[in-house]
Structure formats: structure tokens, C-alpha cells
C-alpha positions as CSV (number, residue, x, y, z in Angstrom):
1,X,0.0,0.0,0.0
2,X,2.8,2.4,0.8
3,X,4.8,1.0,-2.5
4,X,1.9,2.3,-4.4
5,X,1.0,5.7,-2.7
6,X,4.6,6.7,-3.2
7,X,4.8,5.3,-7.0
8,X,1.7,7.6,-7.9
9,X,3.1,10.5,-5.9
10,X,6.3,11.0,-7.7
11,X,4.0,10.4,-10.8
12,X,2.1,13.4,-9.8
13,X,5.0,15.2,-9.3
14,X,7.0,13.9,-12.8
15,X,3.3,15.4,-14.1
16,X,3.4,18.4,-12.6
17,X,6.6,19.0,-13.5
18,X,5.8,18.4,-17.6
19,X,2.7,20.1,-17.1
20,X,4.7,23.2,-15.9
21,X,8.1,23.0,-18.4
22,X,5.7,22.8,-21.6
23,X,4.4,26.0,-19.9
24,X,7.6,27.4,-19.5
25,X,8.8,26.0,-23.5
26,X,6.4,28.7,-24.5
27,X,8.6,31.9,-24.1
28,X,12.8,31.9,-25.6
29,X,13.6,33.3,-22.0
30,X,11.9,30.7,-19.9
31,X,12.2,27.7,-22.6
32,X,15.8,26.5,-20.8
33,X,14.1,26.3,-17.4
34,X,11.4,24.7,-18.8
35,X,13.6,22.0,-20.7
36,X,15.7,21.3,-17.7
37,X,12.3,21.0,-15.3
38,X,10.6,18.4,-17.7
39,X,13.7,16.6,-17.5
40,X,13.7,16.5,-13.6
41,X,10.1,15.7,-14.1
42,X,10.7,12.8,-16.5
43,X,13.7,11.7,-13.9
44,X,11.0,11.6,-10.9
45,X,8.7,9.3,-13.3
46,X,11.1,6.9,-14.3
47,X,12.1,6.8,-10.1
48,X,8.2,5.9,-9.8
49,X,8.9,3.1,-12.1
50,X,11.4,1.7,-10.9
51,X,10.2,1.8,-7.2
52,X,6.5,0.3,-8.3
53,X,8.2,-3.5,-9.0
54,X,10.3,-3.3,-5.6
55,X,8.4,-6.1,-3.6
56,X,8.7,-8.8,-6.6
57,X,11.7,-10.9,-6.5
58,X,12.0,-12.0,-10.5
59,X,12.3,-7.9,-11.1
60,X,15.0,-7.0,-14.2
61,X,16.2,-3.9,-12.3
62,X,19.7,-5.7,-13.5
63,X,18.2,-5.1,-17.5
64,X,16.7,-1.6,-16.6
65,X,20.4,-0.2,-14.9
66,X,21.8,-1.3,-17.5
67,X,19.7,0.3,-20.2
68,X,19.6,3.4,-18.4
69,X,23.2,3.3,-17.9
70,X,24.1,2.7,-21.7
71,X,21.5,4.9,-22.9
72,X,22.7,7.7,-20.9
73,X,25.6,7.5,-21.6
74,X,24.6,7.9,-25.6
75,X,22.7,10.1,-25.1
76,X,25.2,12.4,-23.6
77,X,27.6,12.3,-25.6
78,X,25.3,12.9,-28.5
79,X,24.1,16.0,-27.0
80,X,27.7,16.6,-26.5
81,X,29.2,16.4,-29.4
82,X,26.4,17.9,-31.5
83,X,26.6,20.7,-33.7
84,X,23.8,23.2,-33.9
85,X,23.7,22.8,-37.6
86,X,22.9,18.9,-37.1
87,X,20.6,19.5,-34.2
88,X,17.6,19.1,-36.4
89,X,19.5,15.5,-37.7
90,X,19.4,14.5,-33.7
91,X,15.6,15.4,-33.2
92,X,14.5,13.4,-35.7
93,X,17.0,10.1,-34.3
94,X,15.8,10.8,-30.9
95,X,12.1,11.0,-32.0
96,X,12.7,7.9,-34.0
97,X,13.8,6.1,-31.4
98,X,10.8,7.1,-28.8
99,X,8.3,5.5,-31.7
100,X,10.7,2.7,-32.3
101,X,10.2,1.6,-28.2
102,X,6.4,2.4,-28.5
103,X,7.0,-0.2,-31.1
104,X,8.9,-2.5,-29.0
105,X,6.2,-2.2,-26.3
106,X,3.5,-3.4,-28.1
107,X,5.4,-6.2,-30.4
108,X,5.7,-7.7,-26.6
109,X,2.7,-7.2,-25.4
110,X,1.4,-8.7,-28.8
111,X,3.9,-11.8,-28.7
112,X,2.2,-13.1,-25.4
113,X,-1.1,-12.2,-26.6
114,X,-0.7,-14.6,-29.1
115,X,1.3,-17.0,-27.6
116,X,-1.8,-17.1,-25.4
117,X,0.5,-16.1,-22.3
118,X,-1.7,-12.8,-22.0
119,X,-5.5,-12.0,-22.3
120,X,-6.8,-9.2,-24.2
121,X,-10.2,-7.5,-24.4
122,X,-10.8,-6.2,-27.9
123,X,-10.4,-2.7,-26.8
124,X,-6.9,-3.8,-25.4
125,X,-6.0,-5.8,-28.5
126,X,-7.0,-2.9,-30.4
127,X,-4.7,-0.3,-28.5
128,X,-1.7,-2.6,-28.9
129,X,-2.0,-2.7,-32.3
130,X,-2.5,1.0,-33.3
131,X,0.7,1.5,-30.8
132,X,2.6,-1.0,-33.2
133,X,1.0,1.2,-36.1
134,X,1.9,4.8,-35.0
135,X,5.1,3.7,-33.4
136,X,6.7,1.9,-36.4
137,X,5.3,5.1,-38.8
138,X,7.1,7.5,-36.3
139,X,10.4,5.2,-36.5
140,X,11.1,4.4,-39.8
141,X,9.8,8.3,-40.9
142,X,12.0,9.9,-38.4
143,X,15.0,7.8,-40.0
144,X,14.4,9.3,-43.3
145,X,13.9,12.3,-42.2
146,X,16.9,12.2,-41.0
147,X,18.8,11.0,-43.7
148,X,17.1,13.7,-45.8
149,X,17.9,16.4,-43.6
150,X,21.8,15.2,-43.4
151,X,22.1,15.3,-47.3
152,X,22.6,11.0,-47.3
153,X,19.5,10.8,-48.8
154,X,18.0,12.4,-51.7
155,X,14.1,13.0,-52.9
156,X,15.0,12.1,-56.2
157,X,15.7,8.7,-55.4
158,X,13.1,7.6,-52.8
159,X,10.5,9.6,-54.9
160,X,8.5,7.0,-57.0
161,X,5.8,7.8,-59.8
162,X,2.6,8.7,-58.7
163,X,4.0,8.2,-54.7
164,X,0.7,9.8,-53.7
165,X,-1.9,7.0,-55.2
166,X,0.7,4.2,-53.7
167,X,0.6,6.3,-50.4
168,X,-3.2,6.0,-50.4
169,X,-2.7,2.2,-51.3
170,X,-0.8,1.5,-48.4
171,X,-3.0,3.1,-46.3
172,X,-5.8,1.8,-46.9
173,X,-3.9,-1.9,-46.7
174,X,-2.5,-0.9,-43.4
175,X,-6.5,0.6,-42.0
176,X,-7.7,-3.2,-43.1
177,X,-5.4,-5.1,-41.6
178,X,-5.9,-3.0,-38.6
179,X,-9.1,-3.7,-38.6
180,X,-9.2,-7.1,-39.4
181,X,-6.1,-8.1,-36.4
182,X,-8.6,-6.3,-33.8
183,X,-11.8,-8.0,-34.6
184,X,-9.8,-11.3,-35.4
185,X,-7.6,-11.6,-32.1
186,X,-5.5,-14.5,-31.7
187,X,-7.6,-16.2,-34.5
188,X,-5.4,-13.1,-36.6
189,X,-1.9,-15.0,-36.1
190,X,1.2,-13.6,-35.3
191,X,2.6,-14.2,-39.3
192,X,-0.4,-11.3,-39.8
193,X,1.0,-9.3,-37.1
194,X,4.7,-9.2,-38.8
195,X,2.9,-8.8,-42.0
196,X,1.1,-5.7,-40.8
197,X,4.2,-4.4,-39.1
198,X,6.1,-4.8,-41.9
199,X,4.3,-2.4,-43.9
200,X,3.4,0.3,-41.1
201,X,7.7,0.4,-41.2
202,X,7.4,0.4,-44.9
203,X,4.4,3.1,-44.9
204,X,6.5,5.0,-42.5
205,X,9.3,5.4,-45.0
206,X,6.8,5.9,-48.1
207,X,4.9,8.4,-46.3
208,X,8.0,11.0,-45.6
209,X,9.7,10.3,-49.0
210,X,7.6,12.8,-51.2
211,X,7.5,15.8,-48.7
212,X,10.2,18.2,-49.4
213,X,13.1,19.5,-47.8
214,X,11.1,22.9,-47.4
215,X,8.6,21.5,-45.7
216,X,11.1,19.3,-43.0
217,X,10.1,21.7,-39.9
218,X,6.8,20.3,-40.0
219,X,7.3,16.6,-41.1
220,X,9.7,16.7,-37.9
221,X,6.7,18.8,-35.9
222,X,4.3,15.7,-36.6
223,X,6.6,12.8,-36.6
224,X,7.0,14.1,-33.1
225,X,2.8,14.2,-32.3
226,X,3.2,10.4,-33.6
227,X,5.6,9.4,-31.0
228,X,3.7,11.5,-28.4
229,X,0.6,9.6,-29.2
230,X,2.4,6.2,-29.5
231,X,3.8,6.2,-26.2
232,X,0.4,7.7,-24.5
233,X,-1.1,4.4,-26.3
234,X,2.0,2.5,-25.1
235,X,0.6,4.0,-21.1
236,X,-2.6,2.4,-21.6
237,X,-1.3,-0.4,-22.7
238,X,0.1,-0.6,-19.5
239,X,-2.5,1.2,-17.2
240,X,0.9,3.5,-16.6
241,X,-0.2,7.1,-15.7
242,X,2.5,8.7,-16.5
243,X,3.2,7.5,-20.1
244,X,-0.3,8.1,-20.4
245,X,-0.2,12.1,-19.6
246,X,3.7,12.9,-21.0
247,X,2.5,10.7,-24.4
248,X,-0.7,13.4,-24.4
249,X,1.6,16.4,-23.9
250,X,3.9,15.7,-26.5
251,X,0.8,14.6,-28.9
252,X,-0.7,17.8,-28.5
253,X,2.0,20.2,-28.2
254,X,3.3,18.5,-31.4
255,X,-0.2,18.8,-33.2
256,X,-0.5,22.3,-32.2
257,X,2.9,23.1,-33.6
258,X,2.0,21.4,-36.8
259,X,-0.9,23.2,-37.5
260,X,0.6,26.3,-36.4
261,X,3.8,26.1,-38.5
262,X,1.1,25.3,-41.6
263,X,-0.2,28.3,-40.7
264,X,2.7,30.0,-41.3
265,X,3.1,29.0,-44.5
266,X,-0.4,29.5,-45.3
267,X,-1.5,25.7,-46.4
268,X,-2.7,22.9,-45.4
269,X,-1.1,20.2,-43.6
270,X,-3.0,17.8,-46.4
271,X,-1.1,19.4,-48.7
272,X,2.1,19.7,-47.2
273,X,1.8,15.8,-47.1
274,X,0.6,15.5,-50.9
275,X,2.6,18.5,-52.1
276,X,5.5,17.4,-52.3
277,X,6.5,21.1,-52.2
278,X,10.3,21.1,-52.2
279,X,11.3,17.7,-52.9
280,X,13.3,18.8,-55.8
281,X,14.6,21.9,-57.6
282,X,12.3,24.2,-59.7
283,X,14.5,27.3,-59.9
284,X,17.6,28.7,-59.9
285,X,20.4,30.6,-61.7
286,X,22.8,33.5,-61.7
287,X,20.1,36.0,-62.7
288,X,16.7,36.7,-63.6
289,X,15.7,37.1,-67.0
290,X,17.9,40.0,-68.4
291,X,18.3,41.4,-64.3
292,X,22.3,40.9,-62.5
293,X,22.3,40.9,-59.1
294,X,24.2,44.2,-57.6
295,X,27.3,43.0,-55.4
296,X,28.7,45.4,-52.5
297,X,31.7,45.1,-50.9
298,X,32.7,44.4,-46.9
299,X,33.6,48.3,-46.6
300,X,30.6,49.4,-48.8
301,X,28.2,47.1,-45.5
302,X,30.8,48.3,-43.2
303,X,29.5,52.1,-43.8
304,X,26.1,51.6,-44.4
305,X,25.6,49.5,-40.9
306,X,27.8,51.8,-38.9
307,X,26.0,54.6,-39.7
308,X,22.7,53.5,-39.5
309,X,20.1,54.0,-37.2
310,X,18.8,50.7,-36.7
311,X,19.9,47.2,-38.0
312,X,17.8,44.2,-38.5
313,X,19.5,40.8,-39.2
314,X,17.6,38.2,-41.0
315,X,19.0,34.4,-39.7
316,X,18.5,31.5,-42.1
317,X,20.0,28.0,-41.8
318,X,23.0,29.9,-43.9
319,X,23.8,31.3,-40.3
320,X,23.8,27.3,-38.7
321,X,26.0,26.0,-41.5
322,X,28.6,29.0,-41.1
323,X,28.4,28.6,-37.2
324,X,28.2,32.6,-37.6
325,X,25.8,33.3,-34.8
326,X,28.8,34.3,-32.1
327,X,30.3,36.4,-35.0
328,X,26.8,38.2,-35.3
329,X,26.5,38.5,-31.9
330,X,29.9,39.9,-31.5
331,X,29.2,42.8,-34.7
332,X,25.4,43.6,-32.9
333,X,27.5,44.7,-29.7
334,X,30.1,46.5,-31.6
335,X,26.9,48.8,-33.8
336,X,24.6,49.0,-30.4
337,X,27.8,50.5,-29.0
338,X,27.7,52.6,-31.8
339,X,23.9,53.7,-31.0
340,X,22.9,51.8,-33.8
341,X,19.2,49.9,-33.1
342,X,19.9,46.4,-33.5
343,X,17.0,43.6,-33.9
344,X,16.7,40.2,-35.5
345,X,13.5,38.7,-38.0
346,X,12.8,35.3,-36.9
347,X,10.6,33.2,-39.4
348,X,8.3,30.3,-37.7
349,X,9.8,28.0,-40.2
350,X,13.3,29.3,-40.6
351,X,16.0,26.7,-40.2
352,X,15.3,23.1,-40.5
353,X,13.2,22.5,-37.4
354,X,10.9,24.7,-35.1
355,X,12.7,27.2,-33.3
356,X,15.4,26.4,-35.4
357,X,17.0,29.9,-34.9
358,X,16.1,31.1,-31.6
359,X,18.1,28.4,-30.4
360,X,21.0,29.5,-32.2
361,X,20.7,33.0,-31.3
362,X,20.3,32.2,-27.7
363,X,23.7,30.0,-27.7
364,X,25.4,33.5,-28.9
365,X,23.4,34.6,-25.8
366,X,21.8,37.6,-27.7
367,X,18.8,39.1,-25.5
368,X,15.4,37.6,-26.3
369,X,13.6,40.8,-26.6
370,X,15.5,41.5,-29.5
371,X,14.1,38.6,-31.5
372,X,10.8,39.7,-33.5
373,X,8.5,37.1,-34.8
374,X,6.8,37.4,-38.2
375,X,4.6,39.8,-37.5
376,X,6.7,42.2,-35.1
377,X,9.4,41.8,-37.8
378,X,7.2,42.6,-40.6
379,X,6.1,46.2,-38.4
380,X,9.4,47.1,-37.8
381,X,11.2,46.3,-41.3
382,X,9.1,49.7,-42.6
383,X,11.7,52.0,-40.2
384,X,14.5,49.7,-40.3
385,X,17.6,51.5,-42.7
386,X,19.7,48.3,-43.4
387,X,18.4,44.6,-43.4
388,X,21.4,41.7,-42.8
389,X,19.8,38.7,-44.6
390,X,22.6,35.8,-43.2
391,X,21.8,32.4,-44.9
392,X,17.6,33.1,-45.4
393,X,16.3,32.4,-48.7
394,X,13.0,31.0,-48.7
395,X,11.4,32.6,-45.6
396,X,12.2,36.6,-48.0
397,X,11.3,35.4,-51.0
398,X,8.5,38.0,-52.8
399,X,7.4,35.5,-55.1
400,X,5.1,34.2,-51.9
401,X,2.8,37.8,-52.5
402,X,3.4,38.7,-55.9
403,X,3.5,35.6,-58.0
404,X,0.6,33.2,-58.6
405,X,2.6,30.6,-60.2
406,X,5.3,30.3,-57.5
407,X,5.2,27.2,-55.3
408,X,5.2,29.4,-52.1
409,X,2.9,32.0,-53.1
410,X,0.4,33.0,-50.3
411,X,3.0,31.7,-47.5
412,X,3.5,34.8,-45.2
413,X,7.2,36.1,-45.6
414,X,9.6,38.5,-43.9
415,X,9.0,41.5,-46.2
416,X,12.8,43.4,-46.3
417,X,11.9,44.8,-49.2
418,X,9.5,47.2,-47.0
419,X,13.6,48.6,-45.2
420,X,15.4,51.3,-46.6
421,X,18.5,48.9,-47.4
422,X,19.0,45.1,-48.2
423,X,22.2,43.3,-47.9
424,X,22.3,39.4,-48.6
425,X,25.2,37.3,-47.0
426,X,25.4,34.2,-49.2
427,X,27.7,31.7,-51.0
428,X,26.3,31.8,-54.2
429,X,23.5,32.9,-56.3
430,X,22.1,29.4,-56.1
431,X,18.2,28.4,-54.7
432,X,17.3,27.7,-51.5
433,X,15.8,24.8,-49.4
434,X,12.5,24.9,-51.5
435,X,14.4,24.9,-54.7
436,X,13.1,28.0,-56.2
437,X,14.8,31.5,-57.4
438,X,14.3,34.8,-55.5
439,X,13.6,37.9,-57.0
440,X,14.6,39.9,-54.0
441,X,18.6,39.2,-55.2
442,X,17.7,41.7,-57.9
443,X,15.4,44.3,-56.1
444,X,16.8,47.7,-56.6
445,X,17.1,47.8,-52.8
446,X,19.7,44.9,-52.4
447,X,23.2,44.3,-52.6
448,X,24.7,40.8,-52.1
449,X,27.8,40.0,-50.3
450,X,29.1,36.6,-51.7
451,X,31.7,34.5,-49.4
452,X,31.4,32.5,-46.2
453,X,28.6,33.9,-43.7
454,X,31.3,33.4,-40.9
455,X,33.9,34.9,-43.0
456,X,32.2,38.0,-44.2
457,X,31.0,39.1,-41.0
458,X,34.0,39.0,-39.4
459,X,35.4,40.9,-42.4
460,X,32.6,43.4,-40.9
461,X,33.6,43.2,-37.4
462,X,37.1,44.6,-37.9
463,X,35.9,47.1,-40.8
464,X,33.4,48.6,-37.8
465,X,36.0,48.0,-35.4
466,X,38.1,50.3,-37.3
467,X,35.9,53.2,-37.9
């Protein structure tokens, strides 16, 4: 009796404490003490676990310690050693992996079932098998997201012809034999079981290959509602409380995300899935039509920042690749010292995950009221002298309000143009993540700065640093 008083106390408290850090994940300045509080939370649930099997003899605490401790230890050193470019790359693994143990969970639990070592209701048998089904989708579509995200993988060659009618095919196969295992039971088979798992893994895979690498931030949002809802099916499963509420939180939260990040681009998350919007290069080039891009030099930006009344830089996953974002940091002290109004434009889908750049920007430890969202961005641009695009693309292209027939058009953009000044950082004249060409290189109002982003703004730096 006491065992299980104190088990469902610390999973009140583990709760609580995920309750309270998804509260805090809400705001850039509280979203570290939030993180760190859901992980005490999650520390305090798994605590409840292991105390709730204490009084039986045959327990594998000798498996568990051992899981926990390898697993840790991973887990650490991944964190560790990971760059902030490839921090989307490690979401997706670690997301994979949470539906790939939902999976595990219910392959168990469905091994004994028909072994006939377990008995099953058909509202249990039916929960075990959607686990397997949402768990295996959220494993095998967080692996290729994450080969697709790390460049090993292209869309051109997991892309097949008409994708979205074989999509629909499996889908349909997979809802049947859902179907058909629940009503069926142990009369089903196991053979059906592996058949059916085989192709949620293969759906899984099928399902992620046609969505664009545009569109990544919110396959990754709702790969990570899957493995939210998995392992909250996985708690029931179990009659585990705690799965049950953190599995809810990171469903909903995910879901939310999703649809708000669709938002943001102004579509559908039907057609984000079906769209394919992305998935392989529709533009490009060195100019447009008979317009050349106008180039300024690193004294010519030097100048125009210095002297400036305010400064708004414009962070793309250019700024991850460069590793820049301490460099920026180091030139927005160097111009506010100057007077000079510095701000920063953060897109929702910028980057290649959600909240892509406001974790940069907070490793460079610039202040959080200085990052605008789209809308406070979009206010300010029309008083702002001199716009710093570093590594954006996509997320300033004017194509999105002014042309019918671009792929983006009607997603809501960061609209430099509005500023007295445009300066590009970028590499080449080459498209970005969505594939397509933007006319904003050759606005009158614009002036590109080709090289390294890292490289150029430190060429900055010391030109300021000099004045």
C-alpha cells in the first residue's frame, strides 16, 4: 500500500513538472528552465517506475540499470558532441527512437497475446495494435527524415511515380489489416501481425519520401505528435499514468505546432503531405531574365551598418551551416555601442526545425527581446535602414505575395523589401531549401555579399571595429 501511494506521488510530481516545463517551452527566455524542469520531471517518473516492482523478487532492475546506464551515456555524448547545424538530424534520431520503443512495447505485449500467455479485451487488442502502427510510422519516418535532412539521402531517389496513389494504397492496406487483427484476435496469427508491421515500417518510409526538404520543420513537428501519441497508447497499454499524460503532452504540443507552422506558411497540412513542395529543384540561376544581381563590398556594409540608425538581421540556416551566430553576436554589440538599433527577424519555419534559430541565437546569448516574430518583424522592417539577410532564402522570397505561379505563393514572408537597405550574405546565387529562385537578389534595394557567412561578418567586425 505504501509502494503504491509513493509510486503515484512521484507520478504526480514527474506530471506536474511536464505540465509546468511545456508551460515554460512557450517563451525563448523561460524555454531553458522549462527543458531542464521536464527533465527533472521525467527523472522523478522513471524513479516511480522503478520503485513500483520493488516487492517482486524475478524484477530485471539488472536489465533496466543497465539500459539506463548505456542509454545515458549515448545520449550524452550525443548531446555533446552535436553541432547546432545537425541539431535538427538528432531530433529526428531521438524522435525515431521514442516511436521505435512504443513499437517494441506493443510487439511484446502482442507476442504473449498470441502465444496465449496474456488475455486481451478487444479494446486492449486494439490499442496494442495501433501503438505497433503509429510507433513503427514515427520510427522508420524519423529515419528518413533524418537521412534527408543530413544530405545522405535524396528525394529524387526515394521519390517514386505517382507516390501519392501508392501512399493512399498502403494506407488503406494498413487501416484493413488494422481492422481485421482487432476483430480477429488470436484467430489473426502472429505471421499477420509481422505482416502488418512490416508495412506500417514500410508506410513509415513511403509516407515522408515525397515531402520536401522545405517542408522538413513540420514533417519533424508531426513525426514528433506520432511518437507522443504512441507512447500515450503504449501508457494504456500498461494502465501507466505517467506515459499516459507525458504521451498526451507531447501529442498535443506537437499537433499544435504542426498546424501552427502550416499556418505560417499558409496551407494545409493535407497538402504539405501530398505536395511534395520542395522535394526537388524548380528554380535557380545567376540572374533573372535579363536582371544581375548588384554585389557590394565588406567596406561598402561596413558604412552603411555603422552609420545606421537601426539594423535588423535576418537568420536562415545559412547562419547554422557557417556557425556565424557568435560572430553576429559579436558585430550587434560592436553597432549598439555605436547607438545603432539592433533587432533580428525570426521566421516560424526558418531553419530546419521549429525554433530552429532562436536556439542559435540564444547560444550566442543575444537578449530575447530582440528577437521579433513574423509579425513584429514585418512592423518594424518599414523603419528599419539596413536589413542583414545571413543564410535566409525561402522565408524573404517576394514570389510568396506577388507571383501566382510560384510554389510558395500565399505563405506569409519576412518582407525586407519594406527597409530602406537590403544586404544578402550568401555563397552563391544558387536556390534555396524549396528549390526555387528569389527575386529579392535583384530588387533595386539589395546588394549581395558573396563568401562565407562566418567569413564576411568577421570581415565586418574589424571594418566597424576600425571606424
Amino acid at each position: 500500500m505504501l509502494i503504491s501511494t509513493l509510486v503515484k506521488f512521484f507520478y504526480l510530481l514527474g506530471a506536474v513538472a511536464f505540465v509546468w516545463g511545456l508551460r515554460l517551452l512557450s517563451s525563448p527566455d523561460s524555454a531553458r528552465r522549462g527543458n531542464i524542469l521536464a527533465g527533472i520531471g521525467m527523472g522523478i517518473a522513471i524513479l516511480g517506475a522503478l520503485i513500483e516492482p520493488i516487492a517482486n523478487a524475478n524484477n530485471n532492475y539488472l536489465w533496466i540499470i543497465v539500459g539506463l546506464i548505456v542509454g545515458g551515456v549515448i545520449g550524452w555524448l550525443a548531446a555533446k558532441k552535436i553541432q547546432m547545424t545537425a541539431m535538427p538530424q538528432m531530433v529526428s534520431v531521438f524522435n525515431g527512437l521514442g516511436g521505435a520503443c512504443a513499437t517494441v512495447l506493443a510487439a511484446a505485449e502482442l507476442t504473449k497475446f498470441y502465444d496465449s500467455e496474456a488475455i486481451m479485451t478487444t479494446g486492449e487488442l486494439g490499442i496494442a495494435v495501433f501503438t505497433l502502427l503509429i510507433g513503427a510510422i514515427s520510427f522508420t519516418g524519423s529515419m528518413l527524415a533524418y537521412g534527408k535532412l543530413d544530405g545522405k539521402i535524396q528525394d529524387k531517389n526515394v521519390i517514386l511515380p505517382r507516390h501519392g496513389v501508392i501512399n493512399l494504397i498502403l494506407l488503406i492496406i494498413v487501416a484493413v489489416l488494422f481492422v481485421w487483427l482487432t476483430i480477429q484476435g488470436q484467430q489473426a496469427g502472429m505471421t499477420l501481425a509481422g505482416v502488418f508491421l512490416l508495412l506500417a515500417l514500410i508506410y513509415g518510409v513511403s509516407f515522408v519520401a515525397p515531402i520536401g526538404g522545405a517542408d522538413m520543420p513540420v514533417v519533424i513537428s508531426l513525426l514528433n505528435s506520432f511518437t507522443g501519441i504512441g507512447a500515450a497508447a503504449a501508457g494504456l497499454i500498461y494502465g501507466n499514468q505517467i506515459m499516459l499524460v507525458g504521451g498526451i503532452l507531447v501529442g498535443a504540443a506537437g499537433t499544435i505546432l504542426t498546424v501552427l507552422m502550416c499556418d505560417a506558411m499558409n496551407r494545409s497540412l493535407l497538402n504539405v503531405i501530398i505536395g511534395g513542395f520542395g522535394s526537388a529543384a524548380t528554380g535557380g540561376g545567376t540572374d533573372s531574365g535579363d536582371q544581375v544581381a548588384k554585389v557590394a563590398t565588406v567596406n561598402d556594409v561596413a558604412i552603411q551598418m555603422f552609420y545606421a540608425n537601426s539594423v535588423m538581421f535576418v537568420p536562415g540556416y545559412g547562419l547554422a551551416v557557417a556557425q556565424a551566430q557568435k560572430t553576429v553576436k559579436e558585430l550587434d554589440d560592436l553597432l549598439e555601442a555605436n547607438g545603432v538599433d539592433v533587432k533580428y527577424a525570426i521566421h516560424p519555419v526558418a531553419g530546419r526545425m521549429p525554433g530552429h534559430m532562436n536556439v542559435l541565437l540564444a547560444e550566442a546569448d543575444v537578449p530575447y527581446p530582440k528577437l521579433l516574430d513574423l509579425e513584429d518583424a514585418n512592423a518594424a522592417l518599414k523603419d528599419t535602414d539596413t536589413v542583414i539577410i545571413v543564410g535566409a532564402n525561402d522565408v524573404v522570397n517576394p514570389a510568396a505575395l506577388d507571383d501566382p505561379s510560384s510554389p510558395i505563393y500565399g505563405m506569409p514572408v519576412l518582407e525586407v523589401w519594406n527597409a530602406k537597405n537590403i544586404i544578402v550574405l550568401k555563397r552563391s546565387m544558387s536556390a534555396g531549401y524549396a528549390g526555387i529562385q528569389n527575386p529579392l537578389f535583384f530588387h533595386d534595394k539589395n546588394r549581395m555579399l558573396f563568401g562565407d557567412a562566418k567569413d564576411s561578418i568577421q570581415k565586418l567586425v574589424q571594418e566597424v571595429k576600425n571606424m
